[in-house]
MIKE-130123 format. One line per field, with one value per atom (N, C-alpha, C): residue number from 1; residue in one letter; atom name; x, y, z. Coordinates in steps of 0.2 Angstrom, whole numbers, always signed. Example, Ala and Ser with C-alpha at 12.3 -4.5 7.8 and 13.67 -1.06 7.14 Angstrom:
2
i c(1_1_1_2_2_2);
aa c(a_a_a_s_s_s);
at c(N_CA_C_N_CA_C);
x c(+66_+62_+66_+64_+68_+64);
y c(-28_-22_-16_-11_-5_+0);
z c(+39_+39_+39_+35_+36_+39);
# end
This chain:
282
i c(1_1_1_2_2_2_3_3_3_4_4_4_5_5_5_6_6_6_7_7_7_8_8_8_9_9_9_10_10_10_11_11_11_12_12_12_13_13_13_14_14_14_15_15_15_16_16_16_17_17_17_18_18_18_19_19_19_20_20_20_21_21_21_22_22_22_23_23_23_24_24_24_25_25_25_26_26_26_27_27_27_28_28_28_29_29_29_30_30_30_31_31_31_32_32_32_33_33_33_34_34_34_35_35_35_36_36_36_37_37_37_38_38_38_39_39_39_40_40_40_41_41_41_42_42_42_43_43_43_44_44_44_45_45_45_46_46_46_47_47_47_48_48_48_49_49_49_50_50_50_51_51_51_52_52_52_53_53_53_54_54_54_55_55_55_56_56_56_57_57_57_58_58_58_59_59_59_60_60_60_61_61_61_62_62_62_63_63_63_64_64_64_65_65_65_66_66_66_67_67_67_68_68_68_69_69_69_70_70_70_71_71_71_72_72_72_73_73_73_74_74_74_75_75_75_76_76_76_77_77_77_78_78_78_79_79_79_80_80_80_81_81_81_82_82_82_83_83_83_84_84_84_85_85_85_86_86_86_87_87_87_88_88_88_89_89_89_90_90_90_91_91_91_92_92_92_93_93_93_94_94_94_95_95_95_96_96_96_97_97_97_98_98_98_99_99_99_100_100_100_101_101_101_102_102_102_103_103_103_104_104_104_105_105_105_106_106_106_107_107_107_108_108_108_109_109_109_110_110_110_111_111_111_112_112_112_113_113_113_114_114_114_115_115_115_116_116_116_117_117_117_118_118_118_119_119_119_120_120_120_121_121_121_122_122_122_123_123_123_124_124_124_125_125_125_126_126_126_127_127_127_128_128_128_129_129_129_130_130_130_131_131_131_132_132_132_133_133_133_134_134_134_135_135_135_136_136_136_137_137_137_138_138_138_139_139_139_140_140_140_141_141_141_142_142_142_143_143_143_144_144_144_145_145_145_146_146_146_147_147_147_148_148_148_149_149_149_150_150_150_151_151_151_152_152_152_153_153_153_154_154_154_155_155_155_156_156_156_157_157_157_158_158_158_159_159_159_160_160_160_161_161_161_162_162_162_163_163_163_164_164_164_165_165_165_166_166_166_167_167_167_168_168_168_169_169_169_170_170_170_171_171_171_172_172_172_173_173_173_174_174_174_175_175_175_176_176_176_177_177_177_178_178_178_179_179_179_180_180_180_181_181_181_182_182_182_183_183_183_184_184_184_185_185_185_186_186_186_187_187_187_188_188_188_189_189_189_190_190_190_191_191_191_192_192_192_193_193_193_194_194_194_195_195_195_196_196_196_197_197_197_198_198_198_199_199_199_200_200_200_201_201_201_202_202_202_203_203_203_204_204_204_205_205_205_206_206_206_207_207_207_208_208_208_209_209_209_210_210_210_211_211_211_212_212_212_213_213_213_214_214_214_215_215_215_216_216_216_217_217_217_218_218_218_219_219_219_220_220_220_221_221_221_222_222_222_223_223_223_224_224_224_225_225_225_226_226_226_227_227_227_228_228_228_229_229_229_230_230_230_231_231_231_232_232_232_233_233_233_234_234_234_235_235_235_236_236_236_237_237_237_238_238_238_239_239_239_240_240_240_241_241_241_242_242_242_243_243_243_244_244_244_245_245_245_246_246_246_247_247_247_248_248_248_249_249_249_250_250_250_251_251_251_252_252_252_253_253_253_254_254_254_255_255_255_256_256_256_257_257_257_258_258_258_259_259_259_260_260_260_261_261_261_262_262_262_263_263_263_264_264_264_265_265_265_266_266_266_267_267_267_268_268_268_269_269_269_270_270_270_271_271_271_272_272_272_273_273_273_274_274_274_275_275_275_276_276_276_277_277_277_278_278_278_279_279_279_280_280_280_281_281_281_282_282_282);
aa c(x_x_x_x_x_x_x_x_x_x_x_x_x_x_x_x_x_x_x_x_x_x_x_x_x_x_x_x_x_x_x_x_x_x_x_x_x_x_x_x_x_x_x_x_x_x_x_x_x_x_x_x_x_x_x_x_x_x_x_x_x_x_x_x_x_x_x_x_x_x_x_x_x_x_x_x_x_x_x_x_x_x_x_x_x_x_x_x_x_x_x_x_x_x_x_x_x_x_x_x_x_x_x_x_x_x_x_x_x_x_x_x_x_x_x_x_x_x_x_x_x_x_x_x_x_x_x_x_x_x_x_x_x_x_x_x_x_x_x_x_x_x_x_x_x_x_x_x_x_x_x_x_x_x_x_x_x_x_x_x_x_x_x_x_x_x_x_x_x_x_x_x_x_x_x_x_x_x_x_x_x_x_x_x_x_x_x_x_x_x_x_x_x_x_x_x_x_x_x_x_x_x_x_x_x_x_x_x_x_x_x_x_x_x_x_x_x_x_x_x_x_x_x_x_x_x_x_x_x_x_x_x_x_x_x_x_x_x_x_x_x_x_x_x_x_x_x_x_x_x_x_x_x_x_x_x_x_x_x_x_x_x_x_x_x_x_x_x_x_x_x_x_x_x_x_x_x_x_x_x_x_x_x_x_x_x_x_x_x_x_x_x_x_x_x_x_x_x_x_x_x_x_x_x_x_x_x_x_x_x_x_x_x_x_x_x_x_x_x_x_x_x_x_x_x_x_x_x_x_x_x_x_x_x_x_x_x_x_x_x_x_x_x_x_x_x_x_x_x_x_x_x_x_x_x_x_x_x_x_x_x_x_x_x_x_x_x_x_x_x_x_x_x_x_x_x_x_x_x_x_x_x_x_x_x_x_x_x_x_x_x_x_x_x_x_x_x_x_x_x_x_x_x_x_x_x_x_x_x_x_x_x_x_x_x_x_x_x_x_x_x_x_x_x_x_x_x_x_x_x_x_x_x_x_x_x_x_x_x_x_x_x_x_x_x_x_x_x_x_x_x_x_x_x_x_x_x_x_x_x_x_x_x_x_x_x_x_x_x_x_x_x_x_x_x_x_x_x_x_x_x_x_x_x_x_x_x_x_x_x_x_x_x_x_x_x_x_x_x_x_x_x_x_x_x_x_x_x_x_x_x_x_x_x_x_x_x_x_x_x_x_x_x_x_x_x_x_x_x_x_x_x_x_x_x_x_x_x_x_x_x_x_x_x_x_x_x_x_x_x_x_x_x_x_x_x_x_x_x_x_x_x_x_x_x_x_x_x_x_x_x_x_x_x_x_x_x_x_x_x_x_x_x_x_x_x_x_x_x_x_x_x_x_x_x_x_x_x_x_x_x_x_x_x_x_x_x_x_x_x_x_x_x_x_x_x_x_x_x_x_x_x_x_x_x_x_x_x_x_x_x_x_x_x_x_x_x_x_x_x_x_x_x_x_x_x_x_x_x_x_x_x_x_x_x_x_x_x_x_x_x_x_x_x_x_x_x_x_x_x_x_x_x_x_x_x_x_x_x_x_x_x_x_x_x_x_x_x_x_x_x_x_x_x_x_x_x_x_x_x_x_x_x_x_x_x_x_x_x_x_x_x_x_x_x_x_x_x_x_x_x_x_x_x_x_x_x_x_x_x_x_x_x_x_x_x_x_x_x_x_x_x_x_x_x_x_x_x_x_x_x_x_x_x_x_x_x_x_x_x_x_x_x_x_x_x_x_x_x_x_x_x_x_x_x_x_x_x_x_x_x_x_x_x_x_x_x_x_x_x_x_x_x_x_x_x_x_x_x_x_x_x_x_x_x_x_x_x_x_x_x_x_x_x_x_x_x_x_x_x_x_x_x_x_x_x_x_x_x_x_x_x_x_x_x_x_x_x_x_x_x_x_x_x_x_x);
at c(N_CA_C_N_CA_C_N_CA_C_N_CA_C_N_CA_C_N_CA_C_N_CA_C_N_CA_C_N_CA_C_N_CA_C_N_CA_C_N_CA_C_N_CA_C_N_CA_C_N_CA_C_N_CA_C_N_CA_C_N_CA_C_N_CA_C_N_CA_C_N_CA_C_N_CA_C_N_CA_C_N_CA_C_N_CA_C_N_CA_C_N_CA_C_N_CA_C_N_CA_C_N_CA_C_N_CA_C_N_CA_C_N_CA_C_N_CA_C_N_CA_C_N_CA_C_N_CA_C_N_CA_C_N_CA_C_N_CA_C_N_CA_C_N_CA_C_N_CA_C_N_CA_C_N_CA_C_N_CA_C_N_CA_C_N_CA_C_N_CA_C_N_CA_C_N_CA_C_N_CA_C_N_CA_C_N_CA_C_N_CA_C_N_CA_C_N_CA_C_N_CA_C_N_CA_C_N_CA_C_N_CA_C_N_CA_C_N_CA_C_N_CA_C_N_CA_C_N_CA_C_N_CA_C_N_CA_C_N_CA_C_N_CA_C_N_CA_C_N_CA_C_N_CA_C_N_CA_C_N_CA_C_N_CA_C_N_CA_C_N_CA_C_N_CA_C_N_CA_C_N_CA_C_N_CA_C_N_CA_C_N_CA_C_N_CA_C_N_CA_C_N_CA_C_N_CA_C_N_CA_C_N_CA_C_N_CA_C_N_CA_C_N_CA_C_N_CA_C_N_CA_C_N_CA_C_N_CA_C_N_CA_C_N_CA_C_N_CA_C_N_CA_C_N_CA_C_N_CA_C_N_CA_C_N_CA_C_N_CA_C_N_CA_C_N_CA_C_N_CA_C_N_CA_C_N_CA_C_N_CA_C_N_CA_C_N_CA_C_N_CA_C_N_CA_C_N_CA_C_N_CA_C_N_CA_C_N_CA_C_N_CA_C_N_CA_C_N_CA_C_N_CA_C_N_CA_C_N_CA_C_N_CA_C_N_CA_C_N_CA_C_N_CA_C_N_CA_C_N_CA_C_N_CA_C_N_CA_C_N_CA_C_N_CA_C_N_CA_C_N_CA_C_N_CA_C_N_CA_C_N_CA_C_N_CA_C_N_CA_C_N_CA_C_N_CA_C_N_CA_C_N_CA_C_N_CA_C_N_CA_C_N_CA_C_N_CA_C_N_CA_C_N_CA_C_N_CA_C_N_CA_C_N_CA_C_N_CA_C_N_CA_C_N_CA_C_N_CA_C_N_CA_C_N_CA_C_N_CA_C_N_CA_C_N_CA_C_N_CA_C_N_CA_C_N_CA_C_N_CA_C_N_CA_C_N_CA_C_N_CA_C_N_CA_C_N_CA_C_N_CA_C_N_CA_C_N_CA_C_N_CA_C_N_CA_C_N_CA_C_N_CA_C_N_CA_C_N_CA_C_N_CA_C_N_CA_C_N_CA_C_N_CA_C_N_CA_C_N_CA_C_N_CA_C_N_CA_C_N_CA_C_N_CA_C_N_CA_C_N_CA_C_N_CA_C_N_CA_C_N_CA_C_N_CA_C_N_CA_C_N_CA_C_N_CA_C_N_CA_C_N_CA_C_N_CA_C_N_CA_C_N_CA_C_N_CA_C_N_CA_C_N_CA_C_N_CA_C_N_CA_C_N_CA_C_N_CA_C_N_CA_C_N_CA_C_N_CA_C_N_CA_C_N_CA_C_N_CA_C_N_CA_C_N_CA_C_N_CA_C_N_CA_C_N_CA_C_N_CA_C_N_CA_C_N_CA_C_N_CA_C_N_CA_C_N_CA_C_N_CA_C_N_CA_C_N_CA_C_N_CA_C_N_CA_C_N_CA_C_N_CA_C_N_CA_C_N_CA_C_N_CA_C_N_CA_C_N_CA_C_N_CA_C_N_CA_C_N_CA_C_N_CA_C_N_CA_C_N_CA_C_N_CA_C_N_CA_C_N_CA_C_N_CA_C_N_CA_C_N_CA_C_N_CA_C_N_CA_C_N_CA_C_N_CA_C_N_CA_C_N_CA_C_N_CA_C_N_CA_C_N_CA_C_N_CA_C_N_CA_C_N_CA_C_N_CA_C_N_CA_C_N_CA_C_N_CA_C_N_CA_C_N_CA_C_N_CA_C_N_CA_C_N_CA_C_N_CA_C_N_CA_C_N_CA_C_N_CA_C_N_CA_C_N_CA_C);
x c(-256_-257_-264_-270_-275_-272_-275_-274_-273_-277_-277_-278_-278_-281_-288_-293_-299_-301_-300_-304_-304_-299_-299_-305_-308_-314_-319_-322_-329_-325_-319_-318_-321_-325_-324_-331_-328_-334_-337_-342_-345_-340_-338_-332_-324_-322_-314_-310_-307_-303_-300_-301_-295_-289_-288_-279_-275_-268_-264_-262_-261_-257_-251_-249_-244_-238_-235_-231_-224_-223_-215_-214_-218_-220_-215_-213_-209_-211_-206_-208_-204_-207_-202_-200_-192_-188_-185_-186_-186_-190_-198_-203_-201_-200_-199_-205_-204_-208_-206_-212_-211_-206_-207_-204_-195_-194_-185_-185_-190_-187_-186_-190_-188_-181_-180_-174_-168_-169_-162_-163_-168_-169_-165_-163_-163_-166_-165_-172_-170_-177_-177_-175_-168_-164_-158_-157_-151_-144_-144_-138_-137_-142_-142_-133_-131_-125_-126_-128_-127_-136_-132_-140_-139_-135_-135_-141_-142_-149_-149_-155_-154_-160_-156_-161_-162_-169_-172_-174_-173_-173_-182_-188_-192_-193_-193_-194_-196_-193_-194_-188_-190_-184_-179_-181_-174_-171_-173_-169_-165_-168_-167_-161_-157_-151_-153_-157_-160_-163_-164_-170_-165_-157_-155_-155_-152_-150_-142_-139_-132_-129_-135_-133_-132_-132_-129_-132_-136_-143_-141_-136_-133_-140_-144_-148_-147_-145_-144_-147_-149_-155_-148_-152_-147_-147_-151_-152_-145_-142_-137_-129_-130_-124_-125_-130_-132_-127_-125_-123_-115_-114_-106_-108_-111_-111_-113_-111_-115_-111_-109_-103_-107_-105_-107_-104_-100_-100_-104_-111_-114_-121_-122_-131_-126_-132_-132_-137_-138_-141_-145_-150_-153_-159_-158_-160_-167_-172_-178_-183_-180_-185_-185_-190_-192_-197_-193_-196_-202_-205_-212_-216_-216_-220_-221_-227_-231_-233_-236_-235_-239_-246_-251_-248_-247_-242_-238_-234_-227_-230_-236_-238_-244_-246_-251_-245_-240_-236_-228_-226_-220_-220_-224_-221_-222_-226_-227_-218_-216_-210_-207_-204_-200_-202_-207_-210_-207_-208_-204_-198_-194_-186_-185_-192_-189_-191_-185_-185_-185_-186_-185_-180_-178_-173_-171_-173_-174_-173_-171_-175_-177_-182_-186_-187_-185_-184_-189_-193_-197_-199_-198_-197_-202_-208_-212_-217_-219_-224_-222_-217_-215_-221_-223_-227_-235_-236_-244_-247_-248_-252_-257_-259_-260_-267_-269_-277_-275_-282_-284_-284_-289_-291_-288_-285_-282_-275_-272_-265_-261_-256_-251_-257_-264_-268_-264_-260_-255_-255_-262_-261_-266_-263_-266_-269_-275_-280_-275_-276_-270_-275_-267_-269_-267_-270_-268_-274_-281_-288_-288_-294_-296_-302_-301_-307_-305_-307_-308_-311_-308_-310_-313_-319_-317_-316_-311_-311_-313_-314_-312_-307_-303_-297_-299_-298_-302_-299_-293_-289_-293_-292_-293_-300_-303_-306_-307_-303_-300_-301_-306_-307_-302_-302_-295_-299_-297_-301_-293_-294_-289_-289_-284_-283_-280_-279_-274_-267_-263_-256_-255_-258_-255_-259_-264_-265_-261_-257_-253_-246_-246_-238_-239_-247_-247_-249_-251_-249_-242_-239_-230_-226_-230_-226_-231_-236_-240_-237_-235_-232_-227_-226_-215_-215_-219_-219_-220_-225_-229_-223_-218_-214_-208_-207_-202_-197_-199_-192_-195_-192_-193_-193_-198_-199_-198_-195_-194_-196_-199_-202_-197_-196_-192_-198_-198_-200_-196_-199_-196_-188_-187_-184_-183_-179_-182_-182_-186_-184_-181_-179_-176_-180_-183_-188_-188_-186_-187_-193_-194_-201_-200_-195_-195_-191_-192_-191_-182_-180_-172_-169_-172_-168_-164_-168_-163_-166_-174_-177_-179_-178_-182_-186_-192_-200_-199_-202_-201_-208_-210_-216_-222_-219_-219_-228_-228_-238_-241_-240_-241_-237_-234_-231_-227_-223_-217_-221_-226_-230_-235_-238_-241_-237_-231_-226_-225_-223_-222_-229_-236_-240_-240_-239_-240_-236_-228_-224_-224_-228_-228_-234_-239_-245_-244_-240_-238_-231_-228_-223_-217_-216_-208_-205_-199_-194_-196_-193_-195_-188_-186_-181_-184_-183_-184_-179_-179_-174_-175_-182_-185_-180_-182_-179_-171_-167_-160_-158_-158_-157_-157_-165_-165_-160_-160_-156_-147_-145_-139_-140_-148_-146_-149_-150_-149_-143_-134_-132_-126_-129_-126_-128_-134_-134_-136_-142_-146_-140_-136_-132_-126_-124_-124_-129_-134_-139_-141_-141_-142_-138_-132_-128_-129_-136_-138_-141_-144_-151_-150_-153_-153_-159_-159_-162_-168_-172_-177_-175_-182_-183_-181_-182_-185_-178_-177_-170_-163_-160_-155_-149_-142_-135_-135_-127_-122_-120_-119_-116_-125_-132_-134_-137_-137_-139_-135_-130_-123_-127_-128_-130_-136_-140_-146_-144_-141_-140_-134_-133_-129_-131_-138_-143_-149_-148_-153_-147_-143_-137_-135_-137_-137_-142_-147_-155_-156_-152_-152_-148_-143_-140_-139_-147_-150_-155_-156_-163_-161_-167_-164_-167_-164_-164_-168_-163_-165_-158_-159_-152_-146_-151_-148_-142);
y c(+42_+37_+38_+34_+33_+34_+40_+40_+32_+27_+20_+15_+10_+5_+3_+1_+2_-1_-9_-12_-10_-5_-1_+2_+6_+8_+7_+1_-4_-3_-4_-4_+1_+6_+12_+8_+12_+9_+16_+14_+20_+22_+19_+22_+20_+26_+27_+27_+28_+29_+35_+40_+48_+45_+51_+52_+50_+47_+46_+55_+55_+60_+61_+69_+69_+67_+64_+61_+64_+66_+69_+77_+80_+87_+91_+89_+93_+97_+104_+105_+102_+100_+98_+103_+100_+108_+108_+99_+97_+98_+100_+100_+105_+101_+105_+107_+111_+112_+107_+105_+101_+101_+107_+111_+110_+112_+112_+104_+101_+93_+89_+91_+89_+90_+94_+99_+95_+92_+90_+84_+79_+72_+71_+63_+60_+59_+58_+57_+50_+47_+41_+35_+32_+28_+30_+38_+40_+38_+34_+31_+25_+22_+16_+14_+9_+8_+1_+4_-4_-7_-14_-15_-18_-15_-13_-13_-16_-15_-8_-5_+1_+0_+4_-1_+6_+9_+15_+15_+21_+24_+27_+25_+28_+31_+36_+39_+45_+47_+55_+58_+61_+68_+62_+56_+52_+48_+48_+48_+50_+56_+61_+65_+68_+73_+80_+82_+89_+91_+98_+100_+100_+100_+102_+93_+90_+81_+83_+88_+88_+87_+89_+91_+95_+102_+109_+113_+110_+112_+109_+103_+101_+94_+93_+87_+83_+77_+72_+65_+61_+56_+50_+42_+38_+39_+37_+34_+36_+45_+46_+43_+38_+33_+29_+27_+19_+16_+18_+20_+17_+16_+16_+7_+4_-5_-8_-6_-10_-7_-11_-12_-8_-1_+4_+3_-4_-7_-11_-15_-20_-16_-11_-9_-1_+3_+10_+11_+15_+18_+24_+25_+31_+34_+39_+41_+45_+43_+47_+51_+50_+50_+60_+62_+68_+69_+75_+75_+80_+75_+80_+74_+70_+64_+60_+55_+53_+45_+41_+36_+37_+42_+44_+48_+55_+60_+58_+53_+50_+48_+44_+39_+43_+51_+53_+57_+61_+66_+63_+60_+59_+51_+47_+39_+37_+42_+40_+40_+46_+48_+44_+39_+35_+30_+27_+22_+20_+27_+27_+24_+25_+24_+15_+13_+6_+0_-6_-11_-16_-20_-28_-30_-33_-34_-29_-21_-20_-18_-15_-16_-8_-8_-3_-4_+1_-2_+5_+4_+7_+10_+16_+16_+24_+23_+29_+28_+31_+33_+36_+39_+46_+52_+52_+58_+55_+51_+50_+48_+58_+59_+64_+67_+74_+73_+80_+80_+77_+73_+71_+76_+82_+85_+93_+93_+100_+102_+108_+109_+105_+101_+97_+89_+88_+84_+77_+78_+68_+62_+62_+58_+50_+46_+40_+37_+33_+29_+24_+24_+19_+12_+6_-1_-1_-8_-12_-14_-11_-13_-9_-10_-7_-2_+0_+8_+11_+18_+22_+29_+34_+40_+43_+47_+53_+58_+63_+71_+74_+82_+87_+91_+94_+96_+103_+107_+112_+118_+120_+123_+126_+119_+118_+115_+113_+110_+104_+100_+96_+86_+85_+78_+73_+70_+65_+57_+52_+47_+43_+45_+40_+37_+29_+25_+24_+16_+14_+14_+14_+15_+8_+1_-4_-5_-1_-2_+1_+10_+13_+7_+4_-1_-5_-6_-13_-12_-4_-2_+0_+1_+3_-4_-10_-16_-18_-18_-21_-17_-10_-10_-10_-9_-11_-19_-25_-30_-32_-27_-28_-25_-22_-20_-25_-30_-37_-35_-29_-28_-29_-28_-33_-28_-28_-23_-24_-21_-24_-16_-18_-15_-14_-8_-6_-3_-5_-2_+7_+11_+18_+19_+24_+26_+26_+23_+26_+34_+36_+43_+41_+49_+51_+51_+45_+44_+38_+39_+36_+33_+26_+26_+23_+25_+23_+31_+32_+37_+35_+30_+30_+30_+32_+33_+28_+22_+16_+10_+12_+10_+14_+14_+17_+14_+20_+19_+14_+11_+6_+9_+7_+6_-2_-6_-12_-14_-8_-9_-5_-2_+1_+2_+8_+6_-1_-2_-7_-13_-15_-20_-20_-16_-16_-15_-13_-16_-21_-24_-33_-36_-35_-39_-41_-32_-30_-33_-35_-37_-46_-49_-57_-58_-51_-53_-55_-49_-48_-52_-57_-62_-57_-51_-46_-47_-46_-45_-40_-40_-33_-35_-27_-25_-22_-23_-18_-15_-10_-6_-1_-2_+1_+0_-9_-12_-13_-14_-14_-7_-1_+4_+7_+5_+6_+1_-3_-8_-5_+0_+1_+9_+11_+17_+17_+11_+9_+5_+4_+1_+10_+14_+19_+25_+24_+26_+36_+38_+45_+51_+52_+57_+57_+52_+49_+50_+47_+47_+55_+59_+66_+69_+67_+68_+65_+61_+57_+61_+64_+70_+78_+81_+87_+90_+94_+101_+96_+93_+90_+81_+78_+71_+67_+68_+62_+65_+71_+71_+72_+68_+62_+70_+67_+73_+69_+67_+65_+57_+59_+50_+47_+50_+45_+42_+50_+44_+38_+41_+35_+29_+29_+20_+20_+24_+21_+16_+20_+16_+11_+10_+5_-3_-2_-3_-7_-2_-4_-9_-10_-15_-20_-20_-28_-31_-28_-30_-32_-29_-32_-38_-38_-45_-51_-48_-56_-57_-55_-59_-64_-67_-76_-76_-77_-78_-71_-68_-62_-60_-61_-59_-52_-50_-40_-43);
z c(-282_-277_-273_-272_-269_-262_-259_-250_-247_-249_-245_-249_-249_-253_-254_-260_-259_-254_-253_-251_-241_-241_-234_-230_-238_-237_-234_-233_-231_-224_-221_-215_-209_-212_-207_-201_-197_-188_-186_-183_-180_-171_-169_-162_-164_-165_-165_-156_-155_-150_-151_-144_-144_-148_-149_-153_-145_-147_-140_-139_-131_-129_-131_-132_-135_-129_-126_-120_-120_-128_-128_-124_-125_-123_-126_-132_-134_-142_-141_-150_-153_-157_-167_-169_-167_-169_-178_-180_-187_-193_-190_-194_-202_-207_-214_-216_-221_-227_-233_-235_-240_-245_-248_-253_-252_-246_-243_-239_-238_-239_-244_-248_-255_-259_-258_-260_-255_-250_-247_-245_-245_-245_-252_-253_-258_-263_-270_-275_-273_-272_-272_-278_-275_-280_-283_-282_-285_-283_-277_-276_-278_-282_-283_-289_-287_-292_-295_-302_-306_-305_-304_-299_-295_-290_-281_-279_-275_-269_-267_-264_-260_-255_-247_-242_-240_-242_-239_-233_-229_-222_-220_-219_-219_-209_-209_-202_-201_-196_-193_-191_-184_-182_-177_-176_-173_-177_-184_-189_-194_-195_-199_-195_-200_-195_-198_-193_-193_-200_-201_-206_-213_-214_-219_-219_-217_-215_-214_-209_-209_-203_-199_-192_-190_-192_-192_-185_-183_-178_-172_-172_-165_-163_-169_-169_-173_-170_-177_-175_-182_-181_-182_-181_-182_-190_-193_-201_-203_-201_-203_-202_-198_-196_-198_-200_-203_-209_-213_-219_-216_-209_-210_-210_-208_-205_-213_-218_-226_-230_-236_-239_-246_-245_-254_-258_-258_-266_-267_-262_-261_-262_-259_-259_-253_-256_-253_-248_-244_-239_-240_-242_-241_-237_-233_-228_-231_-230_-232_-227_-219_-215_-215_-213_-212_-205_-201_-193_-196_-188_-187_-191_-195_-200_-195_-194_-192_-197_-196_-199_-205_-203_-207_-214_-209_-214_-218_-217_-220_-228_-224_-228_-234_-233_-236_-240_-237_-244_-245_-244_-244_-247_-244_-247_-254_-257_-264_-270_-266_-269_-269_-262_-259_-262_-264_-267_-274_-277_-285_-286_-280_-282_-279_-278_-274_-280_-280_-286_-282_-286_-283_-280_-275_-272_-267_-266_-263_-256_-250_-245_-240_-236_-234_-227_-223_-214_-214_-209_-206_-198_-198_-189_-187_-189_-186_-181_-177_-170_-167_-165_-161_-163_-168_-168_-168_-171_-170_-166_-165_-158_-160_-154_-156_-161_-160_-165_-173_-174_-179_-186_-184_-191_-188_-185_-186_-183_-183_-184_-188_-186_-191_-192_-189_-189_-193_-189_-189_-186_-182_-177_-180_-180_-182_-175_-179_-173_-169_-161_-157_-162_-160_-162_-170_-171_-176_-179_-179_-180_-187_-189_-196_-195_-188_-188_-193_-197_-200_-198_-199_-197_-202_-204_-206_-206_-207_-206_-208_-207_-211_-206_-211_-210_-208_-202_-200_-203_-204_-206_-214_-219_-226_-227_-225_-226_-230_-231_-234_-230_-234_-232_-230_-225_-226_-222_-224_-220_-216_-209_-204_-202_-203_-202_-195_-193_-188_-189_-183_-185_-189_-185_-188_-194_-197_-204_-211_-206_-212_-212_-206_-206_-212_-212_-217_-223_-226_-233_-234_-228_-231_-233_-228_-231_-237_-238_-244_-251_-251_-256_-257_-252_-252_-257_-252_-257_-265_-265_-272_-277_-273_-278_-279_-276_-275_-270_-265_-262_-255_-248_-243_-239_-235_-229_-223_-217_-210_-206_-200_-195_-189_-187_-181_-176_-171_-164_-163_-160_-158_-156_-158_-151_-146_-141_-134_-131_-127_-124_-119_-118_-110_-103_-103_-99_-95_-89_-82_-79_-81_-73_-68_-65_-58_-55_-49_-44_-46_-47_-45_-52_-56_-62_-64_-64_-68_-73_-75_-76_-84_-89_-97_-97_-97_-101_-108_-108_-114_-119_-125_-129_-130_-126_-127_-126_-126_-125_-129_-131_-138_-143_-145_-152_-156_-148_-150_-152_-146_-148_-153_-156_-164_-168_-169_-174_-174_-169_-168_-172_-168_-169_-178_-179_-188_-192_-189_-193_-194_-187_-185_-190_-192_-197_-203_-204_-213_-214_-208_-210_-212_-209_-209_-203_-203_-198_-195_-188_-183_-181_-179_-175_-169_-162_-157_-152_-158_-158_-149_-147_-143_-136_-136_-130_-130_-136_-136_-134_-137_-134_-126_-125_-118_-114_-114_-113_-112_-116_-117_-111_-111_-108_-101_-98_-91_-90_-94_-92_-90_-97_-97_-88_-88_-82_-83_-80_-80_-84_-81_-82_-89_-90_-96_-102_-100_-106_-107_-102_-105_-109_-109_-118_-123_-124_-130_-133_-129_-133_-133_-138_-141_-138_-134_-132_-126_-129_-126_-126_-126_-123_-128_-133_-139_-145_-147_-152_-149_-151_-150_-154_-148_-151_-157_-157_-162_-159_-151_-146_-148_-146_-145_-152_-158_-165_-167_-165_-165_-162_-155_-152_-154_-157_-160_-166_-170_-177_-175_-171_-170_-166_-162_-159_-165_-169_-177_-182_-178_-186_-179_-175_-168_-170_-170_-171_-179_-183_-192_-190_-187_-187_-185_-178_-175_-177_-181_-187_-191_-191_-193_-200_-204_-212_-213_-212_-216_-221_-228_-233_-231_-227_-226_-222);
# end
């Protein structure tokens, strides 16, 4: 698979925008090697039964349940709950997300695979930004240009030296839906996670995304004529009702990965929001 799509190319601009701040302040305690995610992700399609649908999970570490996908680590992602609200004699659920991935990254080593195993009919929920951030062309160098414009970066990769050309987040969203379509299956767009994050002095108030990522997923999925879930603001939603002290039993070690209760109310928060979509077959 070609990094991008050609006619991407002509897009590049002379002024890009900094990479966002990393805001989670946290390590990625999910970051795999390739080699041993591949080894414990799904082959893409293999649960398919018959010709059953199968509705692939693309994300990261608040989807994914830790580096094996078991939970063994005491961090677990929704994706791995999702599976219980859908009838596995009707369509299957497979979880592809991998922590530490970036909408960039996902989209540069990983989405080729996931792509293979998707058919027509299909469907393909998307839920990445927590990581793209952070520098462009060095260390885990995953951070996608902010917005939904068609700036282009060039890199070289400092490490390797290894050409890369970066795009906007809202442009990698609209190569994951452009293919997911071309293949006859159907793509929808979820808003973040929320964190453990407070903006008000009285702790009753969650940080929302709704000015960035949340809302360039909206914008990207009202362009491309997909469903959006915002899974951002129903969650928070649940964890201002749940109240500070509460909600720090949702998450693992730091701000952003989620125990066992809170992948639970995420994935459970992602099948409210699949259900108040209007004419969507899911």
């Amino acid at each position: 698979m070609a990094l991008m799509a050609p006619q991407l190319m002509s897009a590049q601009r002379k002024a890009v925008a900094a990479p966002m701040e990393d805001r989670n302040q946290v390590v990625d305690n999910t970051l795999d090697s390739l080699n041993k995610a591949r080894f414990a992700r799904p082959l893409a399609g293999s649960s398919r039964k018959g010709d059953n649908p199968v509705l692939f999970l693309v994300g990261n570490s608040t989807m994914r349940t830790g580096t094996l996908g078991n939970g063994n680590n005491g961090q677990w992602g929704w994706g791995r709950f999702f599976p219980d609200y859908f009838d596995s004699e009707k369509i299957t659920v497979e979880n592809h997300a991998l922590g530490g991935t970036s909408s960039r990254t996902f989209y540069e080593r990983l989405w080729e695979d996931v792509l293979s195993g998707v058919r027509k009919g299909d469907w393909v929920m998307i839920e990445l930004g927590h990581n793209d951030n952070g520098p462009y062309d060095s260390g885990r160098a995953r951070a996608s240009i902010p917005g939904i414009g068609k700036d282009t970066l060039h890199v070289t990769i400092k490490e390797t030296g290894e050409q890369r050309i970066v795009y906007t987040y809202g442009e990698y969203l609209r190569c994951f839906i452009r293919e997911t379509k071309a293949k006859g299956a159907n793509p929808i767009l979820l808003s973040l996670t929320p964190r453990n994050a407070w903006a008000d002095a009285d702790s009753t108030v969650i940080e929302r995304v709704s000015d960035t990522f949340g809302l360039w997923a909206r914008q990207v999925a009202k362009e491309m004529k997909v469903p959006f879930i915002d899974l951002n603001e129903i969650s928070a939603a649940k964890f201002e009702r749940f109240g500070k002290e509460k909600v720090k039993t949702m998450f693992y070690i730091d701000r952003i990965h989620t125990s066992e209760f809170g992948a639970r109310t995420n994935a459970a928060s992602a099948a409210e929001g699949l259900r108040g979509l209007k004419k969507c077959r899911l």
